[in-house]
Backbone as a ProteinNet text record, in pm:
[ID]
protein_1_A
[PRIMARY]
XXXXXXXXXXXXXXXXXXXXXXXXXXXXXXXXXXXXXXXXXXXXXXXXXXXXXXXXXXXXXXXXXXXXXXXXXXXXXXXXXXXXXXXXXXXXXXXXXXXXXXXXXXXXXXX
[TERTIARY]
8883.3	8776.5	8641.7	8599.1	8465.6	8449	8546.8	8561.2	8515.5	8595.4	8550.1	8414.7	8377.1	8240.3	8104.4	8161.1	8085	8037.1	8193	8201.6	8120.7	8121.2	8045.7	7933.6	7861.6	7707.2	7706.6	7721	7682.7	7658.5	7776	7758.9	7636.9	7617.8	7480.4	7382.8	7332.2	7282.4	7246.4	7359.5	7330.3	7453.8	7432	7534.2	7556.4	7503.2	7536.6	7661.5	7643.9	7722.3	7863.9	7876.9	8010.2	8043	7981.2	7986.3	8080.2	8014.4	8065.6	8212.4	8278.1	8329.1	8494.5	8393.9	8501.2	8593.4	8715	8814.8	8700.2	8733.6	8682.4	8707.8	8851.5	8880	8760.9	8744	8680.4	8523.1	8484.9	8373.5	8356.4	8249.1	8243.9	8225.8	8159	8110.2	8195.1	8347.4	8438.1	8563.7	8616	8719	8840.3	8951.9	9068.8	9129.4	9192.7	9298.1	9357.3	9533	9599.8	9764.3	9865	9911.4	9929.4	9806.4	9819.4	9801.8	9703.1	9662.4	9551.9	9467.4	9341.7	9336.9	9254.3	9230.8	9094.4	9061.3	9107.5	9124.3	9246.1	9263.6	9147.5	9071.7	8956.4	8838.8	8731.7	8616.7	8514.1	8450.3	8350	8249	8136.9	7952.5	7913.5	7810.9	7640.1	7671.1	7601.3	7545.2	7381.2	7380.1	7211.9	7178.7	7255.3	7219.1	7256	7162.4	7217.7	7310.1	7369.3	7530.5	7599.7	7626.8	7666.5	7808.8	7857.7	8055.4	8090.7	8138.3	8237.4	8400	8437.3	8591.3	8634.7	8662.2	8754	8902.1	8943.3	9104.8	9141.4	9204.4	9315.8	9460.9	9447.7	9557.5	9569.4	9646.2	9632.1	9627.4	9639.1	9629	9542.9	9430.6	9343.6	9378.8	9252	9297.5	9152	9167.4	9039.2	9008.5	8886.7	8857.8	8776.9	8865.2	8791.8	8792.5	8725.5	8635.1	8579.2	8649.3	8573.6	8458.4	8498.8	8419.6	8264.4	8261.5	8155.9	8121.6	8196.2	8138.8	8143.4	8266.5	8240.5	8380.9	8397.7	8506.4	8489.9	8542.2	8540.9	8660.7	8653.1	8774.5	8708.6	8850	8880.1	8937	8871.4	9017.7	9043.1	9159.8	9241.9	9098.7	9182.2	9134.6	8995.4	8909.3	8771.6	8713.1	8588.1	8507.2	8456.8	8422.5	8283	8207.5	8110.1	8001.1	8002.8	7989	8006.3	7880.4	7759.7	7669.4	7693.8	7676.5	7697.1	7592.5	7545.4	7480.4	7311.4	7233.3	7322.8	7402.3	7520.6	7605.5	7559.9	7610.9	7617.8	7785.9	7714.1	7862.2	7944	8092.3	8217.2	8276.8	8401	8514.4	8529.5	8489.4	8494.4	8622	8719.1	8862.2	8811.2	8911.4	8939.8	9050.9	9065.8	9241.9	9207.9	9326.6	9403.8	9439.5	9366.3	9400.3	9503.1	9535.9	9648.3	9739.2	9770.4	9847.5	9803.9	9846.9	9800.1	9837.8	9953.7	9952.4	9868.1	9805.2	9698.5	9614.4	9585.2	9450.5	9388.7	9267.1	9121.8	9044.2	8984.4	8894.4	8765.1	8640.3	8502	8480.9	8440.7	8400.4	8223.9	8214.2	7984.8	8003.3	7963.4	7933.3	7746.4
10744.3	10842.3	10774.4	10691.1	10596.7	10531.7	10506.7	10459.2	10535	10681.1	10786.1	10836.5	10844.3	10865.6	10777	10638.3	10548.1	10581	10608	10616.7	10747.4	10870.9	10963.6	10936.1	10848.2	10832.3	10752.1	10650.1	10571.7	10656.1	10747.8	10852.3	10918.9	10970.8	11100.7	10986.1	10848.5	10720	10683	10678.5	10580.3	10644.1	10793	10904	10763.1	10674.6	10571.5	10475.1	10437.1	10359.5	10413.8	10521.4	10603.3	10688.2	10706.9	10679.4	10583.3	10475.5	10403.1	10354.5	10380.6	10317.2	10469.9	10559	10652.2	10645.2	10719.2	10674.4	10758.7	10733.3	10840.2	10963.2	10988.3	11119	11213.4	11138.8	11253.9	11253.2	11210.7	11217.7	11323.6	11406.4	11549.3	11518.7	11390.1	11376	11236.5	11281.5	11124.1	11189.7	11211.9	11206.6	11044	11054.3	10973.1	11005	10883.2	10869.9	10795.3	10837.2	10805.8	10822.3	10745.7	10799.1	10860.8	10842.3	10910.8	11055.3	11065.1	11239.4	11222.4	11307.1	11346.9	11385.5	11356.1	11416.8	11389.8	11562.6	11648.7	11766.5	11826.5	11860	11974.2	12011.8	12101.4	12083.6	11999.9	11961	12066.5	12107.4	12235.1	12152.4	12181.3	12107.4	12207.7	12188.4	12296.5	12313.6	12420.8	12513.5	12454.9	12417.1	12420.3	12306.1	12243.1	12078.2	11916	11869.3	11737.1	11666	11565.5	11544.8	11433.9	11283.1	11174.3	11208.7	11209.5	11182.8	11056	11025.3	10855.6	10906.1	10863	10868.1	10723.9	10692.1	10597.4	10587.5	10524.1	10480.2	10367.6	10406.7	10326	10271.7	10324.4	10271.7	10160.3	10052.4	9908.1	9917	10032.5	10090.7	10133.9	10166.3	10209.1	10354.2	10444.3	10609.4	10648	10709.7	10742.6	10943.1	10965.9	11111.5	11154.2	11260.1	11349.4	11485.6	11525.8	11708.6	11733.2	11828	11929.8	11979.5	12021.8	12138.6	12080	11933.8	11881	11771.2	11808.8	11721.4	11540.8	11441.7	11334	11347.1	11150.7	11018.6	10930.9	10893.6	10753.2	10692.8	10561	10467.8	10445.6	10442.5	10363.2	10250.7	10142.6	10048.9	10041.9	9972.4	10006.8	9961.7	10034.6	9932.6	9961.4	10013.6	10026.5	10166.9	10152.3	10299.5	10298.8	10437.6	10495.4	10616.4	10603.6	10697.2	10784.6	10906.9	11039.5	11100.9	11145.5	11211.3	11346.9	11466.5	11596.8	11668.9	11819.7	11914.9	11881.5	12018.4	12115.3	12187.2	12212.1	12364.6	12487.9	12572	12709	12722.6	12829.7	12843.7	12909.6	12814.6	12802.2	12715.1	12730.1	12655.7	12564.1	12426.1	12313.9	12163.2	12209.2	12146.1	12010.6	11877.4	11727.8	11711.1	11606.8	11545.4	11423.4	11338.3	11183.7	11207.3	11129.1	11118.7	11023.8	10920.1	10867.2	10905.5	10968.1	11042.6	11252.2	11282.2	11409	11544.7	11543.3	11606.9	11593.9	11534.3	11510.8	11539.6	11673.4	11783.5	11792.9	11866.2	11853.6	11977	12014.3	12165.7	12109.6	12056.1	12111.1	12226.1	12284.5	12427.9	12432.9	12448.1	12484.2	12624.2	12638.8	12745.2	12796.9
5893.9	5888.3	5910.6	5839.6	5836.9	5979.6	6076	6206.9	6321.8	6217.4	6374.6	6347.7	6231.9	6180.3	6271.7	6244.7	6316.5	6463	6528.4	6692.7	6711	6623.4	6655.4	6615	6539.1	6521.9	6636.4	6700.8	6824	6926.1	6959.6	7056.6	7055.5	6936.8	6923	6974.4	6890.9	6927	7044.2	7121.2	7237.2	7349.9	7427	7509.2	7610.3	7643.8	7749.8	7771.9	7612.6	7530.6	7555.6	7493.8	7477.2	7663.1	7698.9	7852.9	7940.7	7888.1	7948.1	7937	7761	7712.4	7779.3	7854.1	7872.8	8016.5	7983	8113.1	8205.5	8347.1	8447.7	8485.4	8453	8421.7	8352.4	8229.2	8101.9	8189.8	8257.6	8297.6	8406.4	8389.9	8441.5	8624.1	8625.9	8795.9	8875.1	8794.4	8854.4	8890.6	8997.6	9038.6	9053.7	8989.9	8987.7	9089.1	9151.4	9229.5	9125.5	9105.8	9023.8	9103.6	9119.6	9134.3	9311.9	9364.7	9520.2	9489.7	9360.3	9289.1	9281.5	9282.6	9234.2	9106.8	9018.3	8876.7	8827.3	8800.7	8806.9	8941.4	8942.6	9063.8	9130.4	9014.7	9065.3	8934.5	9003.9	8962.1	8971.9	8848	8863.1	8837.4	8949	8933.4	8974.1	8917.6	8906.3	9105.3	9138.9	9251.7	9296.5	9363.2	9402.3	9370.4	9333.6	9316.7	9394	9399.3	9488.9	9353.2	9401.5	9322.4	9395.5	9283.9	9299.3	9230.3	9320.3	9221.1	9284.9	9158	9200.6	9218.8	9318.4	9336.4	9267.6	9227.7	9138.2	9170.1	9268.2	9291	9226.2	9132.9	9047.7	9063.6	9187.2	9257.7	9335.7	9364.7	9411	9590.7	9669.2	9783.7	9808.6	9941.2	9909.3	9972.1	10014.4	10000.3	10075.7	10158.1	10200.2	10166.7	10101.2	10053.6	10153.2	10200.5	10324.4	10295.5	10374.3	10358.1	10452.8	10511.4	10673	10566.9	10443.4	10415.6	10349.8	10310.3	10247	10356.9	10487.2	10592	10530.8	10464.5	10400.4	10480	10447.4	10487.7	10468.5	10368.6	10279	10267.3	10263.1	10257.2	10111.8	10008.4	9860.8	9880	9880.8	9844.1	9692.8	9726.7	9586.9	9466.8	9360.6	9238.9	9267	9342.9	9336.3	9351.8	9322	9290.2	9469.9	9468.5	9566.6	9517.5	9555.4	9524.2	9639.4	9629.8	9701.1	9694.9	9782.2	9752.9	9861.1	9753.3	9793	9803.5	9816.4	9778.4	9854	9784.1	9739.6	9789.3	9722.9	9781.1	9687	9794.1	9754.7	9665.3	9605.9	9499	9590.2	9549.9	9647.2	9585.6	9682.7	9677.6	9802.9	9792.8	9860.9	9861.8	9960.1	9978.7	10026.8	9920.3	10001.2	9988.6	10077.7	10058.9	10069.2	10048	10046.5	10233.4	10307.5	10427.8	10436.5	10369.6	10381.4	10264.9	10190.2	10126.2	10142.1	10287.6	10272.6	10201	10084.5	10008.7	9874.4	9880.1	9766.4	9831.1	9754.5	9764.6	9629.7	9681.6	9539.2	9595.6	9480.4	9530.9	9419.1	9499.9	9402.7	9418.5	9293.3	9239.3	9258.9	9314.7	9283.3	9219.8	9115	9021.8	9010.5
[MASK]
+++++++++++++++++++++++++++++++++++++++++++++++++++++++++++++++++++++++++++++++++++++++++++++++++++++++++++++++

């Protein structure tokens, strides 16, 4: 109890800290490659806003994230991050895939 107490005062403390210390999943502007998957398979971000998402492949292969619809093509190599700059979009539904794994699909949401 006194532990998780702690970890939640640091958090309120220092949102950077506990940030950092989080998988990429739980993070609202990080897409995972896991697996030759995306997660989560549909990412909801703000409407009307410019917008940095990190793709994060965790996989030892790399994976390149493409989109007719956000006009992007990026090579992952394995094991490493990229930064994605979007927007703004209009609220929609915006499709990527795994060009070298093309059943791994992803939908950003602009709300």
């Amino acid at each position: 109890m006194k532990a998780s107490v702690l970890i939640l005062g640091l958090c309120v403390c220092c949102p950077t800290l506990c940030l950092a210390q989080s998988s990429g999943a739980d993070r609202p502007d990080t897409i995972v490659i896991k697996n030759h998957q995306f997660i989560p398979p549909v990412l909801n971000v703000p409407a009307a806003k410019k917008l940095q998402i990190t793709v994060d492949n965790q996989d030892p292969t790399p994976e390149e994230f493409e989109s007719f619809d956000l006009d992007r093509e990026q090579v992952v190599k394995g094991r490493q991050k990229i930064m994605v700059y979007i927007g703004p979009l209009k609220p929609g539904k915006y499709g990527y895939w795994a060009d070298y794994h093309q059943d791994s699909r992803g939908v950003i949401n602009a709300q």
